[in-house]
C-alpha positions as CSV (number, residue, x, y, z in Angstrom):
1,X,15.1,3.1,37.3
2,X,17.0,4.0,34.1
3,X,15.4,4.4,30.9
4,X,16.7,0.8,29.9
5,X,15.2,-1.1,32.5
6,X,12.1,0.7,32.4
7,X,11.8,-0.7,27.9
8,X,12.9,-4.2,29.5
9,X,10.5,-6.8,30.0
10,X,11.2,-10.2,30.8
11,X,9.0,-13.2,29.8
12,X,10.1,-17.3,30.6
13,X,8.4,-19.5,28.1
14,X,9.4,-23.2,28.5
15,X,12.9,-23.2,28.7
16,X,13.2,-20.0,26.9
17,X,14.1,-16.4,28.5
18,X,12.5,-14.2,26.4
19,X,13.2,-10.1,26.6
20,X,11.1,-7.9,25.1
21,X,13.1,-4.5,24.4
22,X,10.5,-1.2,24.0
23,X,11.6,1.4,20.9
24,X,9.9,4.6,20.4
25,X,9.6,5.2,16.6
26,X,10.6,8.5,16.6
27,X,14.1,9.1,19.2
28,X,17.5,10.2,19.2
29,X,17.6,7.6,22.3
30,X,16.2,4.2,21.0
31,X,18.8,3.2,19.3
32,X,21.4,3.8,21.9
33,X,19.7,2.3,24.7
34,X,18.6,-1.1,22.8
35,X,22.1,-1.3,21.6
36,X,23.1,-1.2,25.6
37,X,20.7,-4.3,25.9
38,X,22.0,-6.1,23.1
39,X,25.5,-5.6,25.0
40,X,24.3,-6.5,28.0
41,X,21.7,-9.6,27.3
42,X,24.5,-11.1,24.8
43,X,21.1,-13.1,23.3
44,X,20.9,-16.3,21.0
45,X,18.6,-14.8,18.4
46,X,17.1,-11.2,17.9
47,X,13.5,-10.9,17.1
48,X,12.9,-7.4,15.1
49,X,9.4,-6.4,14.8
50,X,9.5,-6.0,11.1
51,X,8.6,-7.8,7.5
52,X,11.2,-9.2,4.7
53,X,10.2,-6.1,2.4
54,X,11.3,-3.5,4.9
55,X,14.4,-5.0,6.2
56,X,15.3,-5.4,2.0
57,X,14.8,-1.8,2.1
58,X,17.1,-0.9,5.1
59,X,19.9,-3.3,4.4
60,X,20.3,-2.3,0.5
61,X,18.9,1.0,0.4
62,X,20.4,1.4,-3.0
63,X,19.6,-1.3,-4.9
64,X,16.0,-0.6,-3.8
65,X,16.0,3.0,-5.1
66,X,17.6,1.7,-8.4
67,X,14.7,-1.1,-8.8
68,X,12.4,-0.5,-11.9
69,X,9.0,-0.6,-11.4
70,X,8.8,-3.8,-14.2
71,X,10.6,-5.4,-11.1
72,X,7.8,-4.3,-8.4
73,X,5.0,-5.8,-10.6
74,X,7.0,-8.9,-11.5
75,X,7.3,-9.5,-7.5
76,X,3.5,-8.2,-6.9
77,X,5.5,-5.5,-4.4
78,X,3.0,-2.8,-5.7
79,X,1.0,-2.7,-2.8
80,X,4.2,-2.7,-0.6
81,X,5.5,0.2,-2.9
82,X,2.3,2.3,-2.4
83,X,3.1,1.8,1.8
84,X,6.6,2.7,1.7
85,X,6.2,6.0,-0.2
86,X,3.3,7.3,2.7
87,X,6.1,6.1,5.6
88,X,8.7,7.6,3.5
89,X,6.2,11.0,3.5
90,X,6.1,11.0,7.1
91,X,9.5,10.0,8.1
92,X,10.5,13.4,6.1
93,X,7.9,15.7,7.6
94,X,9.0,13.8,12.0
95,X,12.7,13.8,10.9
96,X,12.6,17.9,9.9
97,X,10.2,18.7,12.8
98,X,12.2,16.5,15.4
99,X,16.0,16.5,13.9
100,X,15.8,12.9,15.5
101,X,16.4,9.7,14.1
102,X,12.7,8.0,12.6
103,X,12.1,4.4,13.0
104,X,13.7,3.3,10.0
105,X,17.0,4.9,11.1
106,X,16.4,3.3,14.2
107,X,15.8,-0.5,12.9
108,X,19.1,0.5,10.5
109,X,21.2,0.6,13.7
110,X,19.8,-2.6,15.3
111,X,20.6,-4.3,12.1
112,X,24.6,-3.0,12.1
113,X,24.8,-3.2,15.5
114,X,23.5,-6.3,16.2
115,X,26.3,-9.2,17.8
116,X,28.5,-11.4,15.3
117,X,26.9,-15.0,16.2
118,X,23.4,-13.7,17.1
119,X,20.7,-14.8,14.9
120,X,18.4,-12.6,13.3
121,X,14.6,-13.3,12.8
122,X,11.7,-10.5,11.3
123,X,8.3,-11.3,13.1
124,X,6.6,-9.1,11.5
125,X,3.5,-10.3,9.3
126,X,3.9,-9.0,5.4
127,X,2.3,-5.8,5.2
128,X,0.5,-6.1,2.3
129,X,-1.3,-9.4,3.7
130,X,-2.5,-6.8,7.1
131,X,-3.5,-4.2,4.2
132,X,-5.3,-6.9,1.8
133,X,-7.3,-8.3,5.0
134,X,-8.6,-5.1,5.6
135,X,-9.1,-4.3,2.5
136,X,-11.6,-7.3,2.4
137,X,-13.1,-7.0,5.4
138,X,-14.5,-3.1,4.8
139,X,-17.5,-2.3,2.5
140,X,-17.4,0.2,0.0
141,X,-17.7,3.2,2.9
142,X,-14.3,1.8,4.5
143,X,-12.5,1.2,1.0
144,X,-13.7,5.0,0.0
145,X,-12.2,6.2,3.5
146,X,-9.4,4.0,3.1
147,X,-7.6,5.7,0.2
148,X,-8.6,9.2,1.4
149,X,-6.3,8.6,4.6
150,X,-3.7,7.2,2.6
151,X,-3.7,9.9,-0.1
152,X,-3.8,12.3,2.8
153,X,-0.8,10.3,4.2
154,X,1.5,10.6,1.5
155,X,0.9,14.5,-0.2
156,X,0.2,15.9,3.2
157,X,3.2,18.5,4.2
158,X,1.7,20.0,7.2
159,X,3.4,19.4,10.7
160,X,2.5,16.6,13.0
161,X,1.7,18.7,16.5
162,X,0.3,17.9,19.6
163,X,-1.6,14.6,20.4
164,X,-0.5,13.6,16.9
165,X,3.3,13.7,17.3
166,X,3.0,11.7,20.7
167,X,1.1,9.1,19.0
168,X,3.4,9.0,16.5
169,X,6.7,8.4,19.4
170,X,4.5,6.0,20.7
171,X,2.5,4.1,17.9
172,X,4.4,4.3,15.0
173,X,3.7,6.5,11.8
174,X,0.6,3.8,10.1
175,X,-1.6,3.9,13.7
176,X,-1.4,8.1,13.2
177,X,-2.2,7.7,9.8
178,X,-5.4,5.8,10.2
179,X,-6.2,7.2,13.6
180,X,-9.4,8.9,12.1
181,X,-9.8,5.7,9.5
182,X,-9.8,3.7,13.0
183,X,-12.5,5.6,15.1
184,X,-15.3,4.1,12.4
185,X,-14.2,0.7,12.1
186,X,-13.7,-1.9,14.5
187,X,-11.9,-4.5,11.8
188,X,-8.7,-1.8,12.3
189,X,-8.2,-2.8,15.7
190,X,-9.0,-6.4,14.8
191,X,-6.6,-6.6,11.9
192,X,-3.9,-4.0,12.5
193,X,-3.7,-4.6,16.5
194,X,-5.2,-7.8,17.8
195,X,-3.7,-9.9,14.6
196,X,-0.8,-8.2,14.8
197,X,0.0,-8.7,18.6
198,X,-0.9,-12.5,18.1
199,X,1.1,-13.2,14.7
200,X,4.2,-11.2,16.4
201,X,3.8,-13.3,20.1
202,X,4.1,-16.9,18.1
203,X,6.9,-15.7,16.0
204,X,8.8,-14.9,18.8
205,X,8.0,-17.9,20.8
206,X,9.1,-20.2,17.7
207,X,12.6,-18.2,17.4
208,X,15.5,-20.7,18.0
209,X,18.2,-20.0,21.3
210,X,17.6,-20.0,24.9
211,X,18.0,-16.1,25.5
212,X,15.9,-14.3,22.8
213,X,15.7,-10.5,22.6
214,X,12.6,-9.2,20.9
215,X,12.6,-5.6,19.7
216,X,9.4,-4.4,18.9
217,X,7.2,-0.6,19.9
218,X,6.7,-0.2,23.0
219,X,2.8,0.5,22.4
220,X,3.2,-3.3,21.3
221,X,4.4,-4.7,24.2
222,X,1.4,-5.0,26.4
223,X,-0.2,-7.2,23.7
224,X,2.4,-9.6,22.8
225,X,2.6,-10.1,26.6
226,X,-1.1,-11.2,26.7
227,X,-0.9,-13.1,23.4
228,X,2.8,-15.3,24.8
229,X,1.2,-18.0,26.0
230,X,-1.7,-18.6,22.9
231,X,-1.6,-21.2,20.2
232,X,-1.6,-19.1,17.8
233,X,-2.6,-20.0,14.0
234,X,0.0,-18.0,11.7
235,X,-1.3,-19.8,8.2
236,X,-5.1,-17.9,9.2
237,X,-3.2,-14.6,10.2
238,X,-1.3,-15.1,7.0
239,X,-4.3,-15.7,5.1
240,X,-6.2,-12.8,2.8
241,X,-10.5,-13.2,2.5
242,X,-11.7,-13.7,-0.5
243,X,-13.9,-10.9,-1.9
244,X,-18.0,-11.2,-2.0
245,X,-18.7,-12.5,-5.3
246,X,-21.9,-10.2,-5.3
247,X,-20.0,-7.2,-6.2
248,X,-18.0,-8.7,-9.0
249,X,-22.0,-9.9,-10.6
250,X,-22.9,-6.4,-10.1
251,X,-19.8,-4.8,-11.7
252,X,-20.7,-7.1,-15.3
253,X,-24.5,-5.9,-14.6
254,X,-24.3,-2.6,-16.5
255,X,-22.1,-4.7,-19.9
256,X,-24.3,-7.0,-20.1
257,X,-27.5,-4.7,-20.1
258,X,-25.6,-2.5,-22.9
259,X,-24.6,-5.3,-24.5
260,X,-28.1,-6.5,-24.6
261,X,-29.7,-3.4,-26.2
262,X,-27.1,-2.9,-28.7
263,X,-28.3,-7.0,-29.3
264,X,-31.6,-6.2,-29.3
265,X,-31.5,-3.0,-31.8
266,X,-29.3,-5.1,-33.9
267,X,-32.9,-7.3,-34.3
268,X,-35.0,-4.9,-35.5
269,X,-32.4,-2.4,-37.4
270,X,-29.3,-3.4,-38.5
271,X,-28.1,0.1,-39.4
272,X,-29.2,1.3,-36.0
273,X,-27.6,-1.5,-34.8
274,X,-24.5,-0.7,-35.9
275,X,-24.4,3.3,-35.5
276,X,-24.9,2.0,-31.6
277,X,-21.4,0.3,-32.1
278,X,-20.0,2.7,-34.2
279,X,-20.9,5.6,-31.6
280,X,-19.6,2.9,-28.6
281,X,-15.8,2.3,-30.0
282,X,-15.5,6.4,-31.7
283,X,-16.9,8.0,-28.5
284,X,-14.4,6.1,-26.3
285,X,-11.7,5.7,-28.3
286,X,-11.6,9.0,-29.4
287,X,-11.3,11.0,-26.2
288,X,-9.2,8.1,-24.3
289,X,-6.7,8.9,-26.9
290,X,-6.8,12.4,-26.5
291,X,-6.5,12.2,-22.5
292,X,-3.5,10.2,-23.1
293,X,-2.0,12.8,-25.3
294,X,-2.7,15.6,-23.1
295,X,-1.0,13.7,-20.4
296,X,2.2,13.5,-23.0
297,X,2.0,9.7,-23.6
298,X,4.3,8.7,-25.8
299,X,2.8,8.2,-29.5
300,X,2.2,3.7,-29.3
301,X,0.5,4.5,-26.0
302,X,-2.2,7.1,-27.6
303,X,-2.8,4.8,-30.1
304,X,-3.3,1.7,-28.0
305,X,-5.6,3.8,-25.7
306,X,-7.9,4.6,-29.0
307,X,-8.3,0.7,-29.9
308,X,-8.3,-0.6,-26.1
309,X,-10.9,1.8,-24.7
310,X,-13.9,0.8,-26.2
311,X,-12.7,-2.7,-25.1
312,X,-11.8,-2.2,-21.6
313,X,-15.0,-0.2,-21.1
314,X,-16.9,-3.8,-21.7
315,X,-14.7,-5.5,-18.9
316,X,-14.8,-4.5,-15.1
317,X,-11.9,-6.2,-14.4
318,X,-9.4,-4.4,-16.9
319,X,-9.5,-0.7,-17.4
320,X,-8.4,1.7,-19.8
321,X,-6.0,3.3,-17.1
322,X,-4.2,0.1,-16.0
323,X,-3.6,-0.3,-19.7
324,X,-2.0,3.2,-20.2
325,X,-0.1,2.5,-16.8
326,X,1.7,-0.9,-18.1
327,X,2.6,0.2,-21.7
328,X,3.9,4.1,-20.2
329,X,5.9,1.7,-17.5
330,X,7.1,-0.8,-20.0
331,X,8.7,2.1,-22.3
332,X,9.7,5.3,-19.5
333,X,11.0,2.2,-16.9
334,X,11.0,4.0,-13.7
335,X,13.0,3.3,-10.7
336,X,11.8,3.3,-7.5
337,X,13.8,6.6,-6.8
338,X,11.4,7.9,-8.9
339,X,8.3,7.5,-6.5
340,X,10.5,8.5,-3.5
341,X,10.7,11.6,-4.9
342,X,7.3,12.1,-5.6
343,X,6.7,11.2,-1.8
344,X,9.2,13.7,-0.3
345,X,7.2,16.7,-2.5
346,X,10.5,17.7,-4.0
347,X,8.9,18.7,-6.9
348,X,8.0,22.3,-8.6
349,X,5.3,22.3,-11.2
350,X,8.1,22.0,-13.8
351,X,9.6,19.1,-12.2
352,X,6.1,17.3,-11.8
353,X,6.5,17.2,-16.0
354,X,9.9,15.7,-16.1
355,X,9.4,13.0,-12.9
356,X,8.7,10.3,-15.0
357,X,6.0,8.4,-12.1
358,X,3.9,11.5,-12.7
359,X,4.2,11.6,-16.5
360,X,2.4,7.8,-16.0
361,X,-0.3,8.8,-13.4
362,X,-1.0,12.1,-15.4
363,X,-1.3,10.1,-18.9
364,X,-3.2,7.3,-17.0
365,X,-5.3,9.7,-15.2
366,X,-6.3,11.9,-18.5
367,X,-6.9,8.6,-20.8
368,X,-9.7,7.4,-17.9
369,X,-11.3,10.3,-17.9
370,X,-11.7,10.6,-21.4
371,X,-13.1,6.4,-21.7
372,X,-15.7,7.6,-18.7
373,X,-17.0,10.8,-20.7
374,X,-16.8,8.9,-23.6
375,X,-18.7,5.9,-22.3
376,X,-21.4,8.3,-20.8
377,X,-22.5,9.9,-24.1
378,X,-22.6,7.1,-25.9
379,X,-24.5,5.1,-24.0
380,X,-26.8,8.1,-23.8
381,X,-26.8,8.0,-27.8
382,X,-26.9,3.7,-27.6
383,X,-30.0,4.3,-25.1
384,X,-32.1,7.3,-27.3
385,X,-31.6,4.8,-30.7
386,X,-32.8,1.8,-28.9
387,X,-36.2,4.1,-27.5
388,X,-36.5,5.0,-31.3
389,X,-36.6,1.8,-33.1
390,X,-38.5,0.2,-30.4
């Protein structure tokens, strides 16, 4: 049987012939060999296993490089951004190791090759929906392993070998990089598989034309098969969980106690009272500015820091950082070419100063740092006035 046949599986749903066409993520021969379907099939529509953002990406690969970030928050794409620079990582690391074509390369040939006439519809749910319903599903043990696979995703430069790079030809570069996030929790499978499999089977049923070729991983094919002929619900697979509400009370918990013994101080002295403030706004303000000048803020940004810290310290929901992060965005304006370099680890340590997405992180990082110090020892001064008036 030739290597075609073998990534061809037929499916007849109603009055619909439905193909579904296997890709490995990482092959010289993918592309070739669903391209030889597509000429042979001659379909009505072709299903491609992939979201709007991505195939943006693929089909105006320029435009998205020169997009400023102002853009990306505007379109709440930060999320999406955060994604594509780890498969961006990857794709470098399996494209040196392999010299073959990654699956983005491999999607980019679908989309050029695909038949004058034929229409084109992405099944794929939004990846930031699959990431935000995870997201809400894990407690704080997940959410802490969550971001350490992710941050090992993306800075990572050592090779994929072995088991790894076969799960990778088969899977797909996000099922390698939470393999080890996926062994703890069952909502991976649930969310990233089982949803998946079910919002990719109804998307494909619903695509218009009697002779429909559906090009998806080969790891996905199994699923989708089992999933065909379920009803499935796409608004509740499109749909993010809202967060407990217990840990947003417990996040005000420690304001409102400080809040209530600078109060209560303020009752019995009133120059106590207002040393605990005074010590409050100098303490953070103070060394938030000066993390944002080590991490060469520029000079509105320093200052900003010094008034918003011992503000932002009161509010769980707003922090110093995403404050330093907007204004250093709103006046340096970088692109997205910007953070695809800081995924490919082009840099050298001089370069990491000039890159202007680690200029932000660095400033952002520093003036934190400095409002968490600075909160710690004045609360400790707040707490040792309030013990000695009372």
């Amino acid at each position: 049987m030739k290597k075609e046949e073998r990534k061809i599986h037929r499916i007849y749903y109603q009055e619909k012939e439905i193909i579904l066409a296997g890709m490995s993520y990482v092959s010289d021969e993918s592309a070739e060999i669903i391209e030889k379907i597509l000429d042979t099939e001659q379909p009505d529509t072709i299903c491609l296993g992939l979201d709007t953002n991505r195939y943006y990406i693929i089909s105006d690969k320029q435009r998205w490089k020169n997009t400023d970030i102002i853009q990306i928050l505007k379109s709440k794409k930060l999320l999406f951004l955060f994604i594509h620079l780890i498969l961006i990582s990857f794709q470098k690391r399996v494209g040196k190791q392999l010299k073959a074509r990654t699956e983005e390369e491999i999607i980019e040939t679908v989309v050029q090759t695909r038949k004058v006439g034929a229409g084109l519809v992405l099944v794929d749910r939004d990846i930031r929906i699959t990431f935000r319903r995870l997201w809400n599903m894990v407690g704080l043990k997940g959410k802490i392993l969550l971001i350490i696979e992710l941050v090992i995703g993306l800075f990572s430069r050592k090779p994929i070998l072995g088991e790894d790079l076969e799960r990778l030809q088969r899977e797909g570069i996000l099922m390698l990089v939470f393999k080890k996030f996926a062994k703890s929790f069952s909502q991976f499978k649930k969310v990233f598989i089982d949803e998946r499999n079910q919002f990719l089977s109804q998307k494909i049923r619903e695509a218009p034309g009697k002779k429909i070729v559906a090009i998806v991983g080969e790891e996905d094919i199994p699923g989708i098969k089992e999933e065909m002929n379920k009803e499935q619900d796409i608004e509740m697979l499109s749909r993010v969980p809202s967060r407990p509400r217990l840990l947003l009370a417990f996040a005000f918990l420690i304001p409102i106690l400080l809040i209530g013994v600078i109060g209560s101080t303020f009752t019995i002295s009133h120059s106590a009272g207002f040393r605990q403030m005074s010590s409050w706004i100098l303490w953070n303000g103070i060394l938030s500015s000066i993390g944002a000048a080590a991490g060469f803020a520029h000079p509105i940004t320093v200052a900003t820091a010094f008034f918003a810290s011992p503000i932002t310290s009161f509010l769980p929901l707003i922090s110093i950082s995403g404050v330093v992060l907007i204004l250093e965005i709103m006046i340096r304006r970088p692109t997205v070419g910007d953070f695809e370099k800081l995924a490919e680890g082009t840099f050298t340590v001089k370069g990491l100063w000039k890159n202007k997405v680690t200029r932000i992180l660095l400033a952002a990082g520093l003036a934190n740092a400095g409002s968490i110090v600075g909160s710690l020892l004045s609360s400790a001064h707040i707490i040792q006035l309030f013990m000695k008036v009372h």
